[in-house]
C-alpha positions in Angstrom: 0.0 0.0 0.0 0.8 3.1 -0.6 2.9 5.3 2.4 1.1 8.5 1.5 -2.0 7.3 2.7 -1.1 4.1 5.4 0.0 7.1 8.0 0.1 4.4 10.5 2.9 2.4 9.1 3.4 1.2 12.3 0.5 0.9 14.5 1.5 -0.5 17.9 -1.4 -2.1 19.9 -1.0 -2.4 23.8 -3.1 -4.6 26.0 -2.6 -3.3 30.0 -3.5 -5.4 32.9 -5.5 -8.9 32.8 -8.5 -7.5 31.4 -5.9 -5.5 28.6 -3.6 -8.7 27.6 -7.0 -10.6 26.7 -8.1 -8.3 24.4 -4.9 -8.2 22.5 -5.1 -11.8 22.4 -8.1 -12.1 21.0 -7.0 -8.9 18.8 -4.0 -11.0 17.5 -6.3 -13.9 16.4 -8.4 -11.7 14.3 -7.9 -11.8 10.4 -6.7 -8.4 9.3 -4.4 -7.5 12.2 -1.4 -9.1 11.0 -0.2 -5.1 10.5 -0.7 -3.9 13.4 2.2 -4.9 16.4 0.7 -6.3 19.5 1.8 -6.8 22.9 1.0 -6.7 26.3 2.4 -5.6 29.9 0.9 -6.4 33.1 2.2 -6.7 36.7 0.9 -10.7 36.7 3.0 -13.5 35.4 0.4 -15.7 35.0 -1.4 -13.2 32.8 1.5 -12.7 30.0 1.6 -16.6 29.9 -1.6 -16.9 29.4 -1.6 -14.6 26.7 0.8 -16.0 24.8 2.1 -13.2 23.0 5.6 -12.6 21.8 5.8 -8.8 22.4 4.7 -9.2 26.4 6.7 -7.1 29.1 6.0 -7.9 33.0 6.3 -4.5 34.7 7.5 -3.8 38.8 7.9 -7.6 39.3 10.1 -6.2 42.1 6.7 -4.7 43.8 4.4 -7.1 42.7 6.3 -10.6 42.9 5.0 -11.7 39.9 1.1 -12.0 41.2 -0.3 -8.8 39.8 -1.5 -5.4 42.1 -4.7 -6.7 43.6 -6.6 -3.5 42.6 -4.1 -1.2 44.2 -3.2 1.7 42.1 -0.2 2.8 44.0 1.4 -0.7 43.5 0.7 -0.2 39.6 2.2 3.4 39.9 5.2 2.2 41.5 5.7 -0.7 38.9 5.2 1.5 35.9 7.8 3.8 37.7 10.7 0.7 37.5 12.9 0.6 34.7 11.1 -2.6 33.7 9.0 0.2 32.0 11.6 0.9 29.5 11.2 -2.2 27.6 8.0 -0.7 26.6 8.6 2.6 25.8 11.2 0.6 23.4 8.2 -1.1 21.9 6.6 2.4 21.2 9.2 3.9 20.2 9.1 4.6 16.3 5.2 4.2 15.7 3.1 6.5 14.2 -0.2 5.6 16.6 -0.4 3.9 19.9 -3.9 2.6 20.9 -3.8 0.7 23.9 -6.5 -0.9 26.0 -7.3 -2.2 29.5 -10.0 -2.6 31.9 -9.8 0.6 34.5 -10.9 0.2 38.7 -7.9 -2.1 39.3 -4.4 -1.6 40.1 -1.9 -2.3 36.7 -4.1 -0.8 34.0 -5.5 2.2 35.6 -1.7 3.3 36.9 -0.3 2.3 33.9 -2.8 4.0 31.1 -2.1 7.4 32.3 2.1 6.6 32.4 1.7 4.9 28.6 -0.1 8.4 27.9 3.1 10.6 29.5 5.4 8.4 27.3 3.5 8.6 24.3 3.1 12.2 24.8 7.1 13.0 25.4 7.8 10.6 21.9 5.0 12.7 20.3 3.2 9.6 19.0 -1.0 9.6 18.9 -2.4 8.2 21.2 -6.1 6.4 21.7 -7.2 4.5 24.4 -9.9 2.1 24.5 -11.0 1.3 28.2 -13.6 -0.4 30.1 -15.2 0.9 32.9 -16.4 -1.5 35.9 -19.6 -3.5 36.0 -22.1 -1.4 38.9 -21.9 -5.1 40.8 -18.2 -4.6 41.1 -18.9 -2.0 44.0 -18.4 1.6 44.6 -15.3 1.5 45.6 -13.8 0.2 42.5 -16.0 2.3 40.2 -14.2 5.4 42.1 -11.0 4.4 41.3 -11.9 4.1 37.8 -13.4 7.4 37.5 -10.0 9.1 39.0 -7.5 6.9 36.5 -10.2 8.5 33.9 -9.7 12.0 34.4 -6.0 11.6 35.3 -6.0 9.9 32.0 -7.5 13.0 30.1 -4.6 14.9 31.1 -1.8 13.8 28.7 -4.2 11.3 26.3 -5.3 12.4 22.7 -8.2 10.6 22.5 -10.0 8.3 25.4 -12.6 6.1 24.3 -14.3 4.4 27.9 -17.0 1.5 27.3 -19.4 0.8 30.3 -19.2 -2.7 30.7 -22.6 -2.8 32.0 -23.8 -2.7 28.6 -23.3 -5.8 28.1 -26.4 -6.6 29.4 -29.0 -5.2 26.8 -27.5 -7.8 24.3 -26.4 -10.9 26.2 -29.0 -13.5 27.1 -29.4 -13.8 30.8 -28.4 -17.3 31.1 -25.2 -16.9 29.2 -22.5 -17.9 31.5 -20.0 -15.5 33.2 -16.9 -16.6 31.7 -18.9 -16.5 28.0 -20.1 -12.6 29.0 -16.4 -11.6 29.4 -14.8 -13.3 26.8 -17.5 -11.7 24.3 -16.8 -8.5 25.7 -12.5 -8.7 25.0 -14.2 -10.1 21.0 -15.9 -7.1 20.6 -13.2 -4.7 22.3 -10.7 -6.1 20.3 -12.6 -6.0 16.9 -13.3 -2.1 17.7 -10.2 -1.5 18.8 -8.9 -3.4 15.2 -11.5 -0.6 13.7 -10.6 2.4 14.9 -6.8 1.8 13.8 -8.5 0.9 10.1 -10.5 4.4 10.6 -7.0 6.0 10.7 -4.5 3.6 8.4 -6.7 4.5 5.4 -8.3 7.4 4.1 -8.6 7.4 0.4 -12.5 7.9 -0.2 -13.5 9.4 3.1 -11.5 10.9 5.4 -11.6 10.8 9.2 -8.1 10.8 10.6 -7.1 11.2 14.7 -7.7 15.1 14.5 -11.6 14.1 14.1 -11.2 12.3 17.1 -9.2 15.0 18.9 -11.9 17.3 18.3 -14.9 15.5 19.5 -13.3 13.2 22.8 -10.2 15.2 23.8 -9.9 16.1 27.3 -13.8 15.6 27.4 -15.2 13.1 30.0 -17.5 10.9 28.1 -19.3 7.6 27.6 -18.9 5.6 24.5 -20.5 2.8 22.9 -18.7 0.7 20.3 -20.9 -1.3 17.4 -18.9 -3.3 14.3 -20.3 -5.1 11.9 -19.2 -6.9 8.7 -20.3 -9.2 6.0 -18.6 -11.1 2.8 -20.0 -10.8 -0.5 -20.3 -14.6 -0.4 -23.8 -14.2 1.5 -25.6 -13.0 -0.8 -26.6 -9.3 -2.5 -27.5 -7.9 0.3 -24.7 -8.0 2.0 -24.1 -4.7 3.0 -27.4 -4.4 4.8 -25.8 -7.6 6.6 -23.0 -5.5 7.5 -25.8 -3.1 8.7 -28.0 -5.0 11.2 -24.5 -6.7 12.7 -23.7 -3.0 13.4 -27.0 -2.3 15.0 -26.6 -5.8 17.0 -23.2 -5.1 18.4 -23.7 -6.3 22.5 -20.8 -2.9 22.9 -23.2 -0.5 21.1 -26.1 -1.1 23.4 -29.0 -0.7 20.9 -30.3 2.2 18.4 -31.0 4.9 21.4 -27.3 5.2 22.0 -26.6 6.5 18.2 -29.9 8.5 18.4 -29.1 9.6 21.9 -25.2 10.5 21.0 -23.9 13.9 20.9 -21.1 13.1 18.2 -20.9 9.6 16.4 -18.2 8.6 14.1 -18.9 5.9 11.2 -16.5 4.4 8.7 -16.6 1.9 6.4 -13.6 -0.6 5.0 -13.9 -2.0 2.0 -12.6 -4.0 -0.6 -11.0 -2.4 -3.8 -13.8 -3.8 -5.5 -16.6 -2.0 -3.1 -19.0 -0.1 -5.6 -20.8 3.4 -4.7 -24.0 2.1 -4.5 -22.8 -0.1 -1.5 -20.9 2.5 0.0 -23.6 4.8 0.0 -26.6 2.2 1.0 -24.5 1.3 4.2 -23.8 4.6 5.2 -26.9 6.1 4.6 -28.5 2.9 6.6 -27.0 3.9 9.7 -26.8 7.2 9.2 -31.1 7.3 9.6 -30.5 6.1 13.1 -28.6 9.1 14.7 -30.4 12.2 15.6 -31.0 15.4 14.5 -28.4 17.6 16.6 -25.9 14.6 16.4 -22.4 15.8 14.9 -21.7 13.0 12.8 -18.4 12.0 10.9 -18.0 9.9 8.6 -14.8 7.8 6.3 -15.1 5.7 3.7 -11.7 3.3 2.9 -10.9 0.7 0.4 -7.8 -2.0 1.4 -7.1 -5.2 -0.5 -7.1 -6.5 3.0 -10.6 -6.4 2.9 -11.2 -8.0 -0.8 -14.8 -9.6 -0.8 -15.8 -8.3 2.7 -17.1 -4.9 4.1 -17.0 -3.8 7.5 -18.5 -1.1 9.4 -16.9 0.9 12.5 -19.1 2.9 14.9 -17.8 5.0 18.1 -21.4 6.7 19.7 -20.1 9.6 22.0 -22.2 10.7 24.8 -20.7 13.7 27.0 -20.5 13.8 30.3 -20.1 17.6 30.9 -21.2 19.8 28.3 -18.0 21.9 27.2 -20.0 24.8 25.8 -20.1 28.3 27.6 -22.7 27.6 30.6 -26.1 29.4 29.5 -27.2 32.5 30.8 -29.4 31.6 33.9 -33.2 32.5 32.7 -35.0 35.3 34.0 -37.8 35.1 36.7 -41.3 36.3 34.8 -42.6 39.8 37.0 -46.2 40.8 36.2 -45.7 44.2 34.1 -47.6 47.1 36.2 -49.3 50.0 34.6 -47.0 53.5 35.5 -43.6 54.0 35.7 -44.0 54.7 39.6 -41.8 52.4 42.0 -43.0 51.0 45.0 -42.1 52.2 48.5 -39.4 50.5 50.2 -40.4 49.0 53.1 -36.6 50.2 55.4 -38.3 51.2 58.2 -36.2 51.3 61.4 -37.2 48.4 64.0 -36.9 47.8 67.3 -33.7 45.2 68.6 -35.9 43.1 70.5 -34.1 41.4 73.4 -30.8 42.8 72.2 -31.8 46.2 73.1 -29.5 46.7 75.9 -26.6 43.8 74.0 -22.7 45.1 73.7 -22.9 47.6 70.5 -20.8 46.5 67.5 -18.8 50.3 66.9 -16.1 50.7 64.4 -14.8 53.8 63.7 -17.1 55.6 66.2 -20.6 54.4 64.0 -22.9 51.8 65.9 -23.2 48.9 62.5 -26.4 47.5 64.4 -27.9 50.8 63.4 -28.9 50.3 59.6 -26.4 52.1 56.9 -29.4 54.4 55.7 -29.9 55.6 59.1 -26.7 56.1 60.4 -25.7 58.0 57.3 -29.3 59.9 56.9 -29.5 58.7 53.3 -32.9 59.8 52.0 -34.9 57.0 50.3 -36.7 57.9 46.7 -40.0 56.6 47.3 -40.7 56.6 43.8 -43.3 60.2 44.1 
């Protein structure tokens, strides 16, 4: 392909914590990554092994002994403060985009996002990060400290995408087992996050690049749902509208509401060289009739030999947290209009003390300041006659 429009020659990929290296794992198993470079670091032995990856760096197994944090965020700041950090800055180093991913509330990923996001920052590379917030049964406490990586987070990231993972649950059967839930979940994490470097490798129909993403997520606290859906031309004409109603079925994307209900979404389709305009534009135009009026849409269109008898579709629905417009001005109270242009009295009358008649005075500079200002200063009131 061409290098004047694959700006991501190098696309690095990095999976933080447990929940992080299982993403990337699943990432690396998916056809059409084989361009991106993967790896993983994590605090926990066990985790890296599982993963199996051959770009995976343990971090502060000094602190840690090998077992992971348990949750605790100072344990993951100290480890991603070791010089067993440097082994993946190395493994930055050189790229032209860095997305990396992880589940936030415990101890590795939630230290180590916002330190990935310094580094990344200082090598000025991109940088896009694809979290996970806590389920609501994993308990307050955690939920806080997922909140706090967030917003330390927004301080040096360009762009952070964060996925409840209690949406889950509008699209996964009740009885579906535990283990099933999560491992859907790192699917679908890891086909977006596969997505969104596609939305910025190739631009040569539509363009939407990492400054549309700067402009709609960064440093803005948000909510995001994630929805991918693709389909091969093997399954018939209508394909594309495949493509379509795997979009709307995404368990990440929560349903049609969140598009309608988003404040910014941004769509883009990857293609085949083959991919004709009619399909381009059916797709598009399919999903497009689901987002609302007032919704600031984006949208990119790319073709990719990669992608030769397939088309796949890539949605990020943004919903802001705090609106970053000027606040409003306040409306007025309604007063009845009243015929005239006379002003009501006043009602300053002087009144008694009560039972602090005979209390201590307060006097400075020889004036008595229980005596009203008017008074003491024989200020005469317009009574509006």
């Amino acid at each position: 392909m061409d290098n004047a429009s694959d700006i991501t020659a190098k696309a690095v990929v990095l999976g933080l914590g447990n929940a992080g290296t299982k993403i990337v794992r699943e990432l690396s198993q998916l056809n059409g990554s084989s361009w991106l470079s993967i790896g993983a670091a994590d605090t926990d032995k066990s985790s890296l092994e599982y993963g199996g990856l051959q770009n995976s760096f343990p971090v502060g197994f000094e602190w840690t002994q090998g077992v992971g944090c348990g949750g605790n965020v100072i344990k993951g700041e100290r480890a991603f403060a070791h010089p067993s950090r440097t082994h993946v800055i190395e493994f930055l180093s050189g790229a032209s985009l860095v997305v990396v991913t992880g589940g936030m509330g415990g101890g590795t990923a939630t230290a180590g996002c916002s330190s990935i996001a310094r580094a990344a920052k200082k090598l000025g590379i991109p940088s896009i990060f694809v979290i996970t917030a806590p389920f609501s049964f994993e308990g307050h406490s955690k939920r806080e400290t997922s909140e706090a990586g967030i917003k330390m987070l927004l301080t040096d990231a360009d762009v952070v995408i964060s996925v409840p993972n209690d949406i889950l649950y509008s699209s996964i059967a009740a009885h579906t087992s535990a283990e099933d839930a999560f491992k859907k979940s790192d699917i679908e994490i890891a086909k977006a996050v596969l997505g969104i470097a596609e939305i910025i490798r190739c631009r040569n129909i539509l363009s939407a690049d990492i400054s549309d993403f700067k402009n709609i997520l960064h440093k803005r606290k948000s909510l995001c749902c994630l929805g991918l859906g693709s389909a091969e031309r093997g399954e018939g004409e209508n394909f594309s509208h495949l493509a379509v109603e795997r979009l709307m079925a995404s368990p990440l994307l929560g349903g049609t509401e969140n598009i309608r209900e988003a404040d910014a979404v941004i769509l883009t389709l990857t293609g085949g060289p083959e991919l004709s305009i009619a399909e381009m534009k059916h797709s598009l135009e399919s999903v497009q009739r689901h987002t609302g009026k007032d919704t600031k849409l984006i949208v990119g269109a790319n073709t990719d030999p990669l992608y030769t008898g397939q088309i796949q579709l890539t949605l990020v629905s943004v919903r802001y947290e705090f609106s970053q417009d000027a606040p409003k001005e306040p409306d007025m109270p309604d007063f009845p209009e009243k015929s005239g242009s006379s002003q009501p009295e006043l009602p300053l009358l002087p009144v008694s003390k009560g039972i602090f008649t005979n209390a201590s005075k307060n006097i400075i500079s020889s004036q008595d300041l229980d005596i009203p200002t008017f008074l003491r200063q024989g200020i005469h009131l317009d009574k509006g006659r």
